[in-house]
Each structure stands twice: as structure tokens, then as C-alpha cells.
N, C-alpha and C positions, 0 to 999 in steps of 0.2 A: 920378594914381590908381594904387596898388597892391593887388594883388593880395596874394601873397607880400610881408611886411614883413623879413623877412630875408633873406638872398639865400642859396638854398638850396646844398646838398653834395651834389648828386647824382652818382656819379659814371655818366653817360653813356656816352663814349667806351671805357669796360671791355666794354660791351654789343654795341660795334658787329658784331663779328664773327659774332655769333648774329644779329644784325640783315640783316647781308648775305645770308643763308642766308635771311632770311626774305625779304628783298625780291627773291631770286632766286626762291625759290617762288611770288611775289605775280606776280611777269613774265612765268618758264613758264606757270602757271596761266593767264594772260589768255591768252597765246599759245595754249597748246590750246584755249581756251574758241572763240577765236574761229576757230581753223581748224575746229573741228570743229560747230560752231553757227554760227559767223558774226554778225554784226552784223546787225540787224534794219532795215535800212533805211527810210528813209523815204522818201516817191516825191519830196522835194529832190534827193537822190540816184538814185532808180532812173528813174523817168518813169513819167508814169501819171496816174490820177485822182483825187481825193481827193473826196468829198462829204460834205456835215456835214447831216444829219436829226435834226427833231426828233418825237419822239412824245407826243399827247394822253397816254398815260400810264407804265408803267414797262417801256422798250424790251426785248422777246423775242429775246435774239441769234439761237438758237437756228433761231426761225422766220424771223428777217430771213433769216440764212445760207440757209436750203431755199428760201426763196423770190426770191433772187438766182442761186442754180444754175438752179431753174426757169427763170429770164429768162434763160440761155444764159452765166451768169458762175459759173464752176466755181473760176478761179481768183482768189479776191474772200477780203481779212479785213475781218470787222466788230470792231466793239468799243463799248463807252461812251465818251464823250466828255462829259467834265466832269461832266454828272448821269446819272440813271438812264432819265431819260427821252430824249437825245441821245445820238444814236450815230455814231459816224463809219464812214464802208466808203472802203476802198482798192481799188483796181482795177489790173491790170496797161496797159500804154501802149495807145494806141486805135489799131487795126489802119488797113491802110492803108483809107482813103475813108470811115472811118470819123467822123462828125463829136460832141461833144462836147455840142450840145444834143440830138442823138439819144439818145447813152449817157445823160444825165441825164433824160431824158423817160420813157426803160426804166427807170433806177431807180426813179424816183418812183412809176410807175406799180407798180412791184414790191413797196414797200415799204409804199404804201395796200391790198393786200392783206394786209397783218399790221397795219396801222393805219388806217383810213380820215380819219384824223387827224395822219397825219403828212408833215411840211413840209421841202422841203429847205432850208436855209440858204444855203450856199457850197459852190461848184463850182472845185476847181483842177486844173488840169491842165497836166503837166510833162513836156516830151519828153525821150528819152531820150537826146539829145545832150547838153541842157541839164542831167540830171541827170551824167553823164558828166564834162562839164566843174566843173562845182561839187566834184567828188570830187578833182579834180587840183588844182584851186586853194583848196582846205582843205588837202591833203595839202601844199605846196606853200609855204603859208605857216607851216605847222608845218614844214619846215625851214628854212623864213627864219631866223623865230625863233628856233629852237635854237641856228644857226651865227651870229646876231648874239648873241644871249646869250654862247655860247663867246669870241666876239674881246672884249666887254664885257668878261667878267670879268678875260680874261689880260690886258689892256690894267692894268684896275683895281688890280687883286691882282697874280697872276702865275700863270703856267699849270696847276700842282698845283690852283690855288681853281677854276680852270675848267673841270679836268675835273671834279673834284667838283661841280657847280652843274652843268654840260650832263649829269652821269649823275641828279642827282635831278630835273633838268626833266626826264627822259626818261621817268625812273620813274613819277613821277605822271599822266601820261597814260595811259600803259598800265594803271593801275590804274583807273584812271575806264571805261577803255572795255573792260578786262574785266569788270566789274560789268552794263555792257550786254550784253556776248556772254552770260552765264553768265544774265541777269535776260530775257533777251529783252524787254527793252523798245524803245521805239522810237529810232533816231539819226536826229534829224533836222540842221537847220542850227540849231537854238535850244542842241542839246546840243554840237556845233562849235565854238559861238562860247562854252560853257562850257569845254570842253576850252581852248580857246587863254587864255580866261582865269585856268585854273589855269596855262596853264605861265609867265603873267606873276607870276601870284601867287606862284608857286613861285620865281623866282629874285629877287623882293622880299624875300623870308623868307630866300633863303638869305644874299642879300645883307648884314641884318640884323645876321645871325651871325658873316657876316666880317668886317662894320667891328668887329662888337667884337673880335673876333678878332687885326686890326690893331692897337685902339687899345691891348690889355694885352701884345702880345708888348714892346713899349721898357719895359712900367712890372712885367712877371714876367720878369726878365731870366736870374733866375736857378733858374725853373721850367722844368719839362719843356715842349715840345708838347702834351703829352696833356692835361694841368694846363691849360695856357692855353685849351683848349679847350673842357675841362669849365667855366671858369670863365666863358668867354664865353657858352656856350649855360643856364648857370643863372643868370648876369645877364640873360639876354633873354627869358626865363623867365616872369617877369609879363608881361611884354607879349605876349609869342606867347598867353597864355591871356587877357587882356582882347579881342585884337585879335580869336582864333578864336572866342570867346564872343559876342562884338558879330554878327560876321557871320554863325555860324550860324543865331541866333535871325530871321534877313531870311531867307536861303535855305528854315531848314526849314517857316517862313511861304509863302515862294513852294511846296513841295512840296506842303504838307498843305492848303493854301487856293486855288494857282493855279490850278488846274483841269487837265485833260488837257496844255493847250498849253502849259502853265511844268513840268510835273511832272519831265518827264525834264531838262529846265535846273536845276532842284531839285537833284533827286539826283545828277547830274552833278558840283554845285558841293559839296555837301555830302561828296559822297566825296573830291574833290580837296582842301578842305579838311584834313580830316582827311591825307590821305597828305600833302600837303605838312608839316604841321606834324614828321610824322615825318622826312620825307625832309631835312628841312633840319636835321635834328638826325645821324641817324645816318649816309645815305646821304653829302648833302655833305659834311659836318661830318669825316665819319668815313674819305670817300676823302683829301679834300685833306691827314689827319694822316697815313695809310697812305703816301703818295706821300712823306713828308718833309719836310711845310712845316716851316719851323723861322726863329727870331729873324731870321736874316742875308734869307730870302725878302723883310721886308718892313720892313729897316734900310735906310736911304739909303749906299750905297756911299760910302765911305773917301774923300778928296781928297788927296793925298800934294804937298805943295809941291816943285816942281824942285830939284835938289840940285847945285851944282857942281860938277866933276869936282874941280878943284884950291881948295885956298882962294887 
């Protein structure tokens, strides 16, 4: 199946240098986003209590909120939760001697004052060790990955391809998760394990690019670098737009239909999406040419037969 029946002339690699300018702004910006806002955690990460309520008819944040400070919880977010009439509240960690069927016996009882019909669902509750730990062992395995991706590629290719491929998996993370710092939406572990799934996606894609990459430098022997580049990434060209086409019609299904608890996995993937297809174009694409990959990188070394000293 094709997309594109001609194998397009774009030249790409002209572009890259406006492109790094951009993707550097894409990185500061998350970087300030999230110093200065932060990440919206989720109590996987912080500890604390989660309760899921549902109400006879269309949930009052407003009055939930004053009638949760009333019951002694000042520091408490509410929100919707999937419909209008489900809301979920988050709670900071329960103090010491503090027990977990108490705090939900006060909810409930707080909450049937703005509803006399409304029900709790599910009660979680996450210490703040345990969130703690979850935050190092997310962080933890994103540099696994990273640094196995890196020996991958230079094993594969040769080390110019790997920095290129370890700078655009780096890129697209940070873009995913400044779209949370700057969205304040929620991080929880469902958007984590979106994050780690762009960064495999992303070095699939970049992957892509340099087998073609490999397979036209023996057959453009007497093209530039930049040439073979551009020619690799507009031959892979249908396919990056069948493969990113197919997948975002599933995510942006999971955003606009999942409910609360797929949404931020949604968005997540749909923005990584998106930056990967760029970053494997411009960022890898465009370091590994900048660095000087060239014909002899990815020629089989020369065998020179012994020579006599004397005939």
C-alpha cells in the first residue's frame, strides 16, 4: 500500500538548521514549563488518596470543593472523572494514625451533603515512600533505555548514527512532558509508560531512516551525504505517513472516548507521535549528516592481500 506513488523531492535536510533552532526552543520551553509549573503529579507518584464518587446527577465541583474544606480537607483537588456526573478528589497522604476507612467515611459523608445520592466507587491509597520509589524507578528506566539505545545504534551503524538517535529519543520526551507541565494535566504511571513508549517508538523510526540510509550510500556512490539523506527520508516517506496515520486514529480514539483514565495516555502518545515523526526526520537525520556520516562510515573496510618483501 502506497501512499505517495512517486517517490517525492523534498529537500529536507536544507531545513535542518532552522529545525534545531526550533527543537531547541521545543526543550528550553519544556524546561521552563516545568521548573516553573511543574508536573502535576499524580498520588502514583506523590502518596495520598484517591476516591472516585459518583453523583445522582451533574457533579457541583464548586460545592464538592467548600464542602470538603468544611470536613477539615483544605488541601484536596476535585475534578470530573469521565462523566459529569463522576468526580474524582485527591487527597494529600494520611497523617500519622490516621486510618483510610476513616478518611473515606468523612468523604462520603461530605460529599452526600451536595448530593444525597452520591456513591463512592474506589478508594486508593499510596504512601509516600511508595510514590517516591515509582519516581526513581521510571526515571531509572528511561536511562536504561536511552544508554541501550545509544550502544544499539553505534554497534549497528556507527557512532555519528547514535548520537543522532540518543539526541532525538531525548528530544521527544521532553516534548511530551512539557505539554503536561504547560497543560497541567495529570502524570500519572499510564502517561510513564506512554512516555517510555515513545522513546521506543522513536528509535524504531529513526532506525527506519538509517537502514535506508545504509542501503543507498553503496548504490549513490557518487552523491553527496546530504543527497543520500534526503533520499532515504523521502523514500520512507509513505510509510512514516500510513504507519503515523494508522496509529493516531487508536490513540486519538483512546483520548476523545477513554475516559478520564486513558486521556492523559492519549495525549501523551499523540504528541509523541507527532514529535517523533519530526525528530527522526530532522533532529536524527540531520545530526548524524552534521557530524559527517559519509560513504566509507558504512563501507566494509578494504582487505589488502600480504605482499612479499622480495619476489
Amino acid at each position: 500500500m502506497e501512499i505517495l506513488h512517486k517517490v517525492p523531492r523534498i529537500r529536507f535536510m536544507a531545513q535542518r538548521k532552522i529545525c534545531y533552532v526550533i527543537s531547541a526552543v521545543i526543550v528550553i520551553g519544556s524546561l521552563a514549563a516545568e521548573a516553573v509549573n511543574g508536573l502535576n503529579l499524580a498520588v502514583d507518584f506523590t502518596g495520598g488518596v484517591v476516591i472516585e464518587a459518583s453523583y445522582s446527577g451533574t457533579a457541583d465541583l464548586d460545592r464538592t470543593r467548600a464542602a470538603l474544606h468544611s470536613a477539615g480537607y483544605a488541601d484536596v483537588q476535585v475534578q470530573n472523572f469521565g462523566s459529569s456526573k463522576d468526580v474524582l478528589v485527591r487527597l494529600p497522604p494520611l497523617a500519622a494514625g490516621e486510618s483510610a476507612n476513616a478518611v473515606t467515611q468523612k468523604i462520603e459523608t461530605a460529599l452526600r451533603t451536595v448530593d444525597p445520592g452520591a456513591q463512592l466507587r474506589r478508594t486508593e491509597v499510596v504512601g509516600p515512600q511508595v510514590g517516591k520509589e515509582l519516581v526513581v524507578k521510571g526515571l531509572t528506566a528511561m536511562a536504561i533505555t536511552v544508554l541501550l539505545i545509544l550502544v544499539y545504534i553505534a554497534f549497528r551503524f556507527r557512532w555519528k548514527f547514535g548520537v543522532g538517535a540518543v539526541l532525538a529519543t531525548l528530544h521527544d520526551p521532553f516534548v511530551v512532558i512539557g505539554v503536561f507541565a504547560i497543560s497541567g494535566m495529570t502524570f500519572d504511571l499510564t502517561v510513564l509508560a506512554a512516555v517510555l513508549a515513545v522513546i521506543g517508538y522513536s528509535i524504531n523510526e529513526t532506525v527506519v531512516v538509517f537502514d535506508r540510509v545504509r542501503e543507498l550510500f553503496p548504490q549513490m556512490r557518487k552523491a553527496t551525504p546530504l543527497e543520500v539523506f534526503d533520499r532515504a527520508i523521502n523514500e520512507t516517506l509513505s510509510r512514516t505517513l500510513i504507519t503515523k496515520f494508522a496509529t493516531l486514529i487508536v490513540v486519538v480514539a483512546l483520548y476523545a472516548f477513554g475516559g478520564e483514565a486513558l486521556r492523559g495516555f492519549g495525549l501523551a502518545l499523540i504528541v509523541g507521535i507527532l514529535a517523533v515523526t519530526y525528530s527522526s526526520m530532522y533532529v536524527a537525520s540531520g545530526v548524524a549528516l552534521d557530524l559527517g556520516s559519509a560513504h566509507r562510515d558504512l563501507m566494509p573496510s578494504e582487505r589488502r592481500a600480504p605482499v612479499d618483501d622480495l619476489p
